[in-house]
C-alpha beads as a LAMMPS data file, in Angstrom:
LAMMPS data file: protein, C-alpha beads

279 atoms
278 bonds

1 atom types
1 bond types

-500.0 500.0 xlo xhi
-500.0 500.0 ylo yhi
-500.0 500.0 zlo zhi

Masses

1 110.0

Atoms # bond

1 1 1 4.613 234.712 334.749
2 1 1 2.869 235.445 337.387
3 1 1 -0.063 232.489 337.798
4 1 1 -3.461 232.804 340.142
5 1 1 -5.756 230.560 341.247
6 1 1 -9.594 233.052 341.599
7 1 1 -12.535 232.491 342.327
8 1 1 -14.821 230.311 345.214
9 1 1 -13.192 228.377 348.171
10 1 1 -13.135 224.837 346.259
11 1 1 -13.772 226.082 342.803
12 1 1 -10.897 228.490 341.771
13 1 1 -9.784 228.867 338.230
14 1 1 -6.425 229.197 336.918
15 1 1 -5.276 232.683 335.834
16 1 1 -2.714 235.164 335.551
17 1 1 -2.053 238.414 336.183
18 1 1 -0.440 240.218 332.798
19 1 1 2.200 242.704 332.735
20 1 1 -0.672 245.909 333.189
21 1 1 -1.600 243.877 336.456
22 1 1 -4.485 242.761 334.881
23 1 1 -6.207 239.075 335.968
24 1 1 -6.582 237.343 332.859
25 1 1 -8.885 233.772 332.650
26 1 1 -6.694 230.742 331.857
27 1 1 -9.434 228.167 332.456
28 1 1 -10.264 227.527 328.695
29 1 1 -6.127 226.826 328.170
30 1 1 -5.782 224.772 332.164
31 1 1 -7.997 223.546 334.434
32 1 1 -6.140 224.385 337.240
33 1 1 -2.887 225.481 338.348
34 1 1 -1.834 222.327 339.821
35 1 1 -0.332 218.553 339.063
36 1 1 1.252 218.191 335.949
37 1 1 0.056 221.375 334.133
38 1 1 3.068 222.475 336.823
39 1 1 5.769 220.621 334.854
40 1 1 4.139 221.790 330.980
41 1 1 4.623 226.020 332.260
42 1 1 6.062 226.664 328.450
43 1 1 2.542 226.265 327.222
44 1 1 1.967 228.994 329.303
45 1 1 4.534 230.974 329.112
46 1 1 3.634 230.858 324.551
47 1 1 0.527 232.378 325.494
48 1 1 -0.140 236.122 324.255
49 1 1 -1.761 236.913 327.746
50 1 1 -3.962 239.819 325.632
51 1 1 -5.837 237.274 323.564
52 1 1 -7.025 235.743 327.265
53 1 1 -10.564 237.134 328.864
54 1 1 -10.472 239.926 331.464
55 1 1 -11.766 239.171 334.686
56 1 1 -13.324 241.980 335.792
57 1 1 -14.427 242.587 339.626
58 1 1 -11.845 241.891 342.559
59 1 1 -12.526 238.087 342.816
60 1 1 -10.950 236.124 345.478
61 1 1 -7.917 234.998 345.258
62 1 1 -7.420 231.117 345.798
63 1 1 -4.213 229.452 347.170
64 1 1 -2.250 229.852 343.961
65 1 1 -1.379 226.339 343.705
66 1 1 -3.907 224.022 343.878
67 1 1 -3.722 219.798 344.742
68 1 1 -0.726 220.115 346.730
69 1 1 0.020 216.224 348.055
70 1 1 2.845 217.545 350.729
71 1 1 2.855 221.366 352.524
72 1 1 6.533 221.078 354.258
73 1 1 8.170 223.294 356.445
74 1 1 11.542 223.674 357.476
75 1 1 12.300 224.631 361.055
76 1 1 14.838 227.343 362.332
77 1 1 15.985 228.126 358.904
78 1 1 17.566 231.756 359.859
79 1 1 20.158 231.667 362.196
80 1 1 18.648 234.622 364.450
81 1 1 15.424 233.304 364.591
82 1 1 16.478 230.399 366.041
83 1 1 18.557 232.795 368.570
84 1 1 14.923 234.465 369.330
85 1 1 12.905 230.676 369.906
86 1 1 16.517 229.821 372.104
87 1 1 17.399 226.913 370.308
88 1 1 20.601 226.410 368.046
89 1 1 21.165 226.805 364.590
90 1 1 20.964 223.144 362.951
91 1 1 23.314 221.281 361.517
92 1 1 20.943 220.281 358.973
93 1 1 17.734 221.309 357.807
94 1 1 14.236 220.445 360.253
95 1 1 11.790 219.073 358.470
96 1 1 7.727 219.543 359.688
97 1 1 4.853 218.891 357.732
98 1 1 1.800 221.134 357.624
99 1 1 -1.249 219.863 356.626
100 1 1 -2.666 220.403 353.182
101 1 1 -5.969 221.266 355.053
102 1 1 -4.754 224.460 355.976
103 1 1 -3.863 225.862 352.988
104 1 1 -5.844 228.644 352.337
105 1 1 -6.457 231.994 349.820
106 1 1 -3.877 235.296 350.525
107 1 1 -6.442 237.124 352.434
108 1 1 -8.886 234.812 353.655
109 1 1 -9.078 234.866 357.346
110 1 1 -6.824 233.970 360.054
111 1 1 -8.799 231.875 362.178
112 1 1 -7.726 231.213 365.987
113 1 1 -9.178 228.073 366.922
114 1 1 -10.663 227.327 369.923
115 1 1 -8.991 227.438 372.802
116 1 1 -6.038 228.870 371.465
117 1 1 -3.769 231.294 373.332
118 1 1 -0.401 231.700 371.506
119 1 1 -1.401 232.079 367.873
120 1 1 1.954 233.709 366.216
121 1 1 3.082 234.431 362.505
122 1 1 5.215 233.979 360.003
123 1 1 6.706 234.513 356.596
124 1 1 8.273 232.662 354.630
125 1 1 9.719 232.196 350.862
126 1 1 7.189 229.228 349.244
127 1 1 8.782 226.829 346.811
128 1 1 6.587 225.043 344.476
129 1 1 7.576 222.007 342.484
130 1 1 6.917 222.126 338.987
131 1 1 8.923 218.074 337.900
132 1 1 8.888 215.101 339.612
133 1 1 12.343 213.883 341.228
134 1 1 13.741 211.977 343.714
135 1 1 17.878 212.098 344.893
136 1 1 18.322 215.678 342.957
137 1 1 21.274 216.519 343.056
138 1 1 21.646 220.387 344.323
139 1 1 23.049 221.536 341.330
140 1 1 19.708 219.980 339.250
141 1 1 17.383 221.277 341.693
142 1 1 16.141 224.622 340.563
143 1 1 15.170 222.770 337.485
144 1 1 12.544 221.115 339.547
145 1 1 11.029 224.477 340.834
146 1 1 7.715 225.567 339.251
147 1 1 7.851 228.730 341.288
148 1 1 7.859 230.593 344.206
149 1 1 5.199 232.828 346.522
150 1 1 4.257 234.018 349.791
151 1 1 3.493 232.028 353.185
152 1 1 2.210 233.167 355.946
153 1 1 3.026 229.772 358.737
154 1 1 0.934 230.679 361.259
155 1 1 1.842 228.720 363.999
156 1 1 -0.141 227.870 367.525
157 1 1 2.894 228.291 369.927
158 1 1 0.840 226.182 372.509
159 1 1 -0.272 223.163 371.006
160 1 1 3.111 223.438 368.894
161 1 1 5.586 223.206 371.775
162 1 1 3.666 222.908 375.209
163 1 1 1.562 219.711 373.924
164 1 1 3.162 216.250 373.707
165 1 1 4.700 215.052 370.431
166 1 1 5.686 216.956 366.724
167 1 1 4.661 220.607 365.965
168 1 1 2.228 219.298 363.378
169 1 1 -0.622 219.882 365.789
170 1 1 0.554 223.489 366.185
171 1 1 0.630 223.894 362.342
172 1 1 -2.042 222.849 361.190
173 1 1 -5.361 224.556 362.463
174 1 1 -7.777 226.019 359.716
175 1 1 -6.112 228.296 357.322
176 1 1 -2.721 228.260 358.710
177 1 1 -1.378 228.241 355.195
178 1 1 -2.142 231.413 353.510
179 1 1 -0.290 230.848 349.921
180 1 1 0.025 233.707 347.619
181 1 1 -1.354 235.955 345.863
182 1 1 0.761 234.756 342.941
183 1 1 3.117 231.996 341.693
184 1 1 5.643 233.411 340.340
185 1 1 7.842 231.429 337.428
186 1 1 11.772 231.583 338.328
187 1 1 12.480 233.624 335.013
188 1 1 10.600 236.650 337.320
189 1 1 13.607 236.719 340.130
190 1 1 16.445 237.909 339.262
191 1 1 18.229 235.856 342.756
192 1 1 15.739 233.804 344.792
193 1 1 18.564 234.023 347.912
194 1 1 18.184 237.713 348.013
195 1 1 14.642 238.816 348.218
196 1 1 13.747 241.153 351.007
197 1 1 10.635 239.516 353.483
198 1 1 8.693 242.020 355.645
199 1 1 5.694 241.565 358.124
200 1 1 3.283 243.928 360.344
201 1 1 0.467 243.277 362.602
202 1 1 -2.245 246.092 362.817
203 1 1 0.529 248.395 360.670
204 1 1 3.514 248.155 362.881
205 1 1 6.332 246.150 361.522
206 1 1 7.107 242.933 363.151
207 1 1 9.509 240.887 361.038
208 1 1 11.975 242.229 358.208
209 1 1 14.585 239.927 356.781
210 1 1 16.288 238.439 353.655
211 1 1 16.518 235.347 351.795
212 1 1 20.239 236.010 351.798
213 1 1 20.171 234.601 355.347
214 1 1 18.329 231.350 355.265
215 1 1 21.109 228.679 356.854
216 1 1 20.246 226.435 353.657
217 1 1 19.304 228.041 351.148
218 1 1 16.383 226.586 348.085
219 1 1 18.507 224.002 346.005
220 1 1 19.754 222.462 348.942
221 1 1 16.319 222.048 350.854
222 1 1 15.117 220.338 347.339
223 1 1 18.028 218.272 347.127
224 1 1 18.089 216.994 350.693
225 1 1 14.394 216.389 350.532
226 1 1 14.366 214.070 347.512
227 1 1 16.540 212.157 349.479
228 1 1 13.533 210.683 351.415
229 1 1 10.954 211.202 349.312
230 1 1 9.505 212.006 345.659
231 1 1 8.946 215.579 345.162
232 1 1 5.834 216.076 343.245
233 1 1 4.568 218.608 341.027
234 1 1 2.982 220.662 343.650
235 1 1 4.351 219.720 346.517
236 1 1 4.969 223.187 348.359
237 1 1 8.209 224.058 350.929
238 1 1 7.527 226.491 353.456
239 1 1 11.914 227.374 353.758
240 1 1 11.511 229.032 357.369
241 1 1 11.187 232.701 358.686
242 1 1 12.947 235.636 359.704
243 1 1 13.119 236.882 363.818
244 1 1 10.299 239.350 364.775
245 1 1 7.988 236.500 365.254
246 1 1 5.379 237.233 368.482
247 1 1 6.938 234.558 370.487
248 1 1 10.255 236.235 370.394
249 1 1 8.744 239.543 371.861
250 1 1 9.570 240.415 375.199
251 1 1 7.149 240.067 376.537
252 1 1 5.413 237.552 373.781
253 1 1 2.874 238.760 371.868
254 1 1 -0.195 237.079 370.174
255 1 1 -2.600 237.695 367.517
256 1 1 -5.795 238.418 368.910
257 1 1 -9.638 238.693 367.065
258 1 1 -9.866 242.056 365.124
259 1 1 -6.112 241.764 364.175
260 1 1 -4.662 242.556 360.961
261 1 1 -1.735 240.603 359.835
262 1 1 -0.168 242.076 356.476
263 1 1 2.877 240.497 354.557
264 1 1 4.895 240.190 351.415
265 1 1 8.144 239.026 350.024
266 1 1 9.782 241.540 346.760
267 1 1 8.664 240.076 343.626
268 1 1 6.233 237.667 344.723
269 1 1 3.723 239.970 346.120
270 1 1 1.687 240.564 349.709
271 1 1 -1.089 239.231 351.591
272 1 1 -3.667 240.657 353.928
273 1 1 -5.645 238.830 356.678
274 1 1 -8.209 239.935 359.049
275 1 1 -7.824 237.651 362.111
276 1 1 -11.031 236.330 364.018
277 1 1 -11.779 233.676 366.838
278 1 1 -13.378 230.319 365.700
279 1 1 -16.855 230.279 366.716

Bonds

1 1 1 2
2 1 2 3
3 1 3 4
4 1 4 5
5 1 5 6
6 1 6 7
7 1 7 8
8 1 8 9
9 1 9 10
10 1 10 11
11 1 11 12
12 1 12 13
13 1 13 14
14 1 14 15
15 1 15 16
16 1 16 17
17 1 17 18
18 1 18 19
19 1 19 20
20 1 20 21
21 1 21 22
22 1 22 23
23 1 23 24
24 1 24 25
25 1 25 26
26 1 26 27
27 1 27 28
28 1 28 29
29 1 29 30
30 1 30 31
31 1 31 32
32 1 32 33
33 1 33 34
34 1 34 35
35 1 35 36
36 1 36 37
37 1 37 38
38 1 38 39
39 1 39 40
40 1 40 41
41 1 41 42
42 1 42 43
43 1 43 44
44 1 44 45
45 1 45 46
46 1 46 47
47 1 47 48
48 1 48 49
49 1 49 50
50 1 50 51
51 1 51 52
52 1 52 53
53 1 53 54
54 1 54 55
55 1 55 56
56 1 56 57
57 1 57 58
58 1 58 59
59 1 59 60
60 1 60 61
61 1 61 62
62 1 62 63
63 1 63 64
64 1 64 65
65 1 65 66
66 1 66 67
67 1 67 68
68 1 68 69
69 1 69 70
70 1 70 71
71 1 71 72
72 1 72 73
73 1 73 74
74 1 74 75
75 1 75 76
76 1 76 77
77 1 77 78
78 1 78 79
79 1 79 80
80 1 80 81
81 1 81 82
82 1 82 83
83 1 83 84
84 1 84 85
85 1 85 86
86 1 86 87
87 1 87 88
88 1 88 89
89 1 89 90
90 1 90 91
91 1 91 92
92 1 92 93
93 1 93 94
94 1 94 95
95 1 95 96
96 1 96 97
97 1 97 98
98 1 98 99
99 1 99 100
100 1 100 101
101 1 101 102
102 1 102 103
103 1 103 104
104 1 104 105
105 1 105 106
106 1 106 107
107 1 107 108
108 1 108 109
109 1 109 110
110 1 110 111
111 1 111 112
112 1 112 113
113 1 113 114
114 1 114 115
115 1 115 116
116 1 116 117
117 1 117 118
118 1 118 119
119 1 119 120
120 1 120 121
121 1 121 122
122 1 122 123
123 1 123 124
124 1 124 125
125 1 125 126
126 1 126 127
127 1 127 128
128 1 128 129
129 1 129 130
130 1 130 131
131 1 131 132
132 1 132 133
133 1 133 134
134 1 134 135
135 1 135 136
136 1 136 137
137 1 137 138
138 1 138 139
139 1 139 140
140 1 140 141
141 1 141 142
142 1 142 143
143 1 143 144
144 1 144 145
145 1 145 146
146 1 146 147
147 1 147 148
148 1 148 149
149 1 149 150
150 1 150 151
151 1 151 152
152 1 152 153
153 1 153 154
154 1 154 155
155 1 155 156
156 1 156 157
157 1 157 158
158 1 158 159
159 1 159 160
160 1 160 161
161 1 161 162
162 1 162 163
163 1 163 164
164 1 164 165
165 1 165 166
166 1 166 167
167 1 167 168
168 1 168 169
169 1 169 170
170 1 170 171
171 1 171 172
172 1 172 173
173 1 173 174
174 1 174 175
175 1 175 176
176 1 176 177
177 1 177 178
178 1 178 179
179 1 179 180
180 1 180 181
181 1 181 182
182 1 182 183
183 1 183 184
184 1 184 185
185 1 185 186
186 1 186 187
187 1 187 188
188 1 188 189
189 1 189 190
190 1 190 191
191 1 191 192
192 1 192 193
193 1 193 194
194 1 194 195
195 1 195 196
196 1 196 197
197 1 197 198
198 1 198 199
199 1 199 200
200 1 200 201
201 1 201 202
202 1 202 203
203 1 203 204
204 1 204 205
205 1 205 206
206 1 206 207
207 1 207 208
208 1 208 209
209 1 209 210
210 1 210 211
211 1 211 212
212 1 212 213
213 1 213 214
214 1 214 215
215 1 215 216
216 1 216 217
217 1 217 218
218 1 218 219
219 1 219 220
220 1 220 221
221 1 221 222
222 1 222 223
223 1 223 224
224 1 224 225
225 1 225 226
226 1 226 227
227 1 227 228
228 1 228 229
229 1 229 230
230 1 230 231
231 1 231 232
232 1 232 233
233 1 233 234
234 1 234 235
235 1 235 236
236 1 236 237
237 1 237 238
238 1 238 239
239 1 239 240
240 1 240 241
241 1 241 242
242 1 242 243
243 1 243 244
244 1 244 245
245 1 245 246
246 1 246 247
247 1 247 248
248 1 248 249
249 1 249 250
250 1 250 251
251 1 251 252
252 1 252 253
253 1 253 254
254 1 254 255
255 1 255 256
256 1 256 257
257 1 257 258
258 1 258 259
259 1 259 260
260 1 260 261
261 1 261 262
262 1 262 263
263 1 263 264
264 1 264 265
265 1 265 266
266 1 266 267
267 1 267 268
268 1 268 269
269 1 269 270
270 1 270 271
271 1 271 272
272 1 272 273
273 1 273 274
274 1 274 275
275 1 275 276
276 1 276 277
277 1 277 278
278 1 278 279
């Protein structure tokens, strides 16, 4: 399945887009896709999606998961990305946390906040959590996945590495957490560790990669992440990016107001995002 969230910042409804590519109203079956209606996706997946409304238009598309309790982000996850940044490849995974604040719609805006003067991108492979677990063992975990979708990290270089303490601050501005357009239900992929990942700013590609070359790949980051904490129906993991990202330029190079920053990952879809300057 692929699952959407439409509609108003704040007020999405749950949806899905059928097999004609079609958005189809789920929000007399769910109220949202989020929490618990995560971990019950064979309901779902019973439905005949042609007995469900049309939605007709070209609503927004929402973040398509919706009351996400943790947004984390693992650092340096492809070993020539972290050649680009000039740091070495871990030895296990880095764990950041994004705030849920910034999650935002596929194509709403990329907003540079003020003051800002290394804003940079990203994409990355989303996991979301579809059943509760804690010390998941990494053979169990992909058990625990609801699905998977696009995300954009944007990142503020600046306040990320130049300002004292974590790379939250850098990670967390107003919608730096595009997530979408779909959620797409594991049955979809055919191999979630070989999807090709592709990015371009004002149409010239900046990042191409794979999944095939994340250092840890899915079921370990869910397994060595329950070992701290309870994973919760959605609870989304940003997994880390391929190199092309504008800090690894030579000479750097930012997003600026007026840019366009398009992205997708095979199978789960692409985004588009008109970047502006906070006002």
């Amino acid at each position: 399945m692929k699952l959407v969230r439409y509609g108003r910042r704040g007020a999405e409804k749950a949806g899905l887009v059928d097999a004609g590519g079609r958005l189809r109203d789920l929000s007399g079956v769910t109220g949202d896709i989020a929490g618990e209606a995560l971990a019950d996706l064979d309901r779902l997946r019973a439905l005949d999606p042609e007995t469900l409304p049309e939605v007709t238009g070209n609503p927004r598309l929402g973040p398509c998961v919706g009351g996400t309790g943790k947004f984390m982000c693992i650092g340096l996850n492809y070993s020539d990305h972290a050649a680009e940044s000039g740091l070495a490849v871990p030895s296990e995974p880095v764990l950041f946390m994004k705030a849920t604040s910034a999650i935002c719609g596929p194509d709403d805006p990329i907003i540079i906040p003020r003051d800002s003067r290394k804003t940079d991108w990203e994409v990355e492979l989303g996991v979301v959590i579809g059943r509760r677990g804690k010390y998941i063992a990494e053979a169990d975990a992909l058990v625990h996945v609801a699905g998977y979708c696009v995300v954009n990290d944007v990142s503020e270089r600046a306040f990320q590495i130049e300002h004292e303490g974590q790379w939250t601050k850098g990670k967390s501005c107003d919608n730096f957490g595009p997530l979408g357009p779909w959620l797409v239900t594991p049955d979809e992929l055919e191999d979630v560790q070989n999807l090709t990942m592709w990015l371009e700013v004002n149409g010239v590609r900046m990042q191409e990669g794979s999944t095939a070359t994340m250092v840890f790949g899915v079921a370990h980051l869910i397994s060595y992440l329950s070992r701290f904490f309870t994973l919760e129906p959605g609870d989304v993991i940003s997994t880390g990016t391929p190199p092309g990202v504008g800090m690894g330029k030579n000479p750097p190079r930012y997003l600026k107001a007026g840019d366009v920053v398009e992205l997708g990952i095979e199978g789960l879809g692409r985004q588009r995002q008109q970047v502006i300057a906070e006002g």
